[in-house]
N, C-alpha and C positions, 0 to 999 in steps of 0.2 A: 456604458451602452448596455442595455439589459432588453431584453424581450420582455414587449407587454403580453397580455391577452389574447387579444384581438390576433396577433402575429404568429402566437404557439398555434393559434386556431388553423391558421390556413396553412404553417407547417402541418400540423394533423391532416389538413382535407388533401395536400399535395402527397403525402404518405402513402394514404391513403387511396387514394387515384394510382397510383405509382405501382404497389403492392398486393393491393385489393384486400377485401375483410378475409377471406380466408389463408393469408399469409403472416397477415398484424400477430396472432398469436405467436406463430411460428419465431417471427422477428423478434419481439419480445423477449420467449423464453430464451431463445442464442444469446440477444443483450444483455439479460440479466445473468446468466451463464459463465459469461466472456468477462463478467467484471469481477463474480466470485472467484476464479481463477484469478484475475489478475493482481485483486486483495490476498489473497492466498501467499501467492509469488511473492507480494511484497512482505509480507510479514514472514516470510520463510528467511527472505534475504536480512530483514532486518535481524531477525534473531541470528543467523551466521554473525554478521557485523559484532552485535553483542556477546556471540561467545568467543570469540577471533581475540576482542578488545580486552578478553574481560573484564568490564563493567561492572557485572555483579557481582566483583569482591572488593572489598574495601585495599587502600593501597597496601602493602607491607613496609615495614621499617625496615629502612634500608643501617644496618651498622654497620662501623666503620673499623675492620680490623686491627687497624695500626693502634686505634687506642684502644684497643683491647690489650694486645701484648705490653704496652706501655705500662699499664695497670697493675698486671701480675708479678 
């Protein structure tokens, strides 16, 4: 289900009607606003996630003691 043309149009004219031309900008800069924020947030969180996990180190070798002393 996708919005054609014709349909974004008369969402626009109902907005429009709704808000009037002198608040469309207004509305606008807060939406676009409200989404840098939101991408922000999530790439903050991401990065925790990443440094929590540590991700960006490669694994370490885990050895195993017993055969070390066995060795010596």
């Amino acid at each position: 289900m996708s919005l054609g043309f014709g349909e974004i149009l008369v969402i626009l004219f109902i907005v429009l009607l709704l808000f009037g031309a002198k608040k469309l900008p207004e509305l606008a800069r807060g939406l676009g606003q409200g989404m840098r924020e939101f991408k922000r947030a999530t790439n903050e969180i991401q990065d925790e996630i990443k440094s929590a996990t540590n991700l960006d180190e490669p694994p370490k070798k885990v050895t195993d003691s017993s055969t070390q002393e066995q060795e010596d």
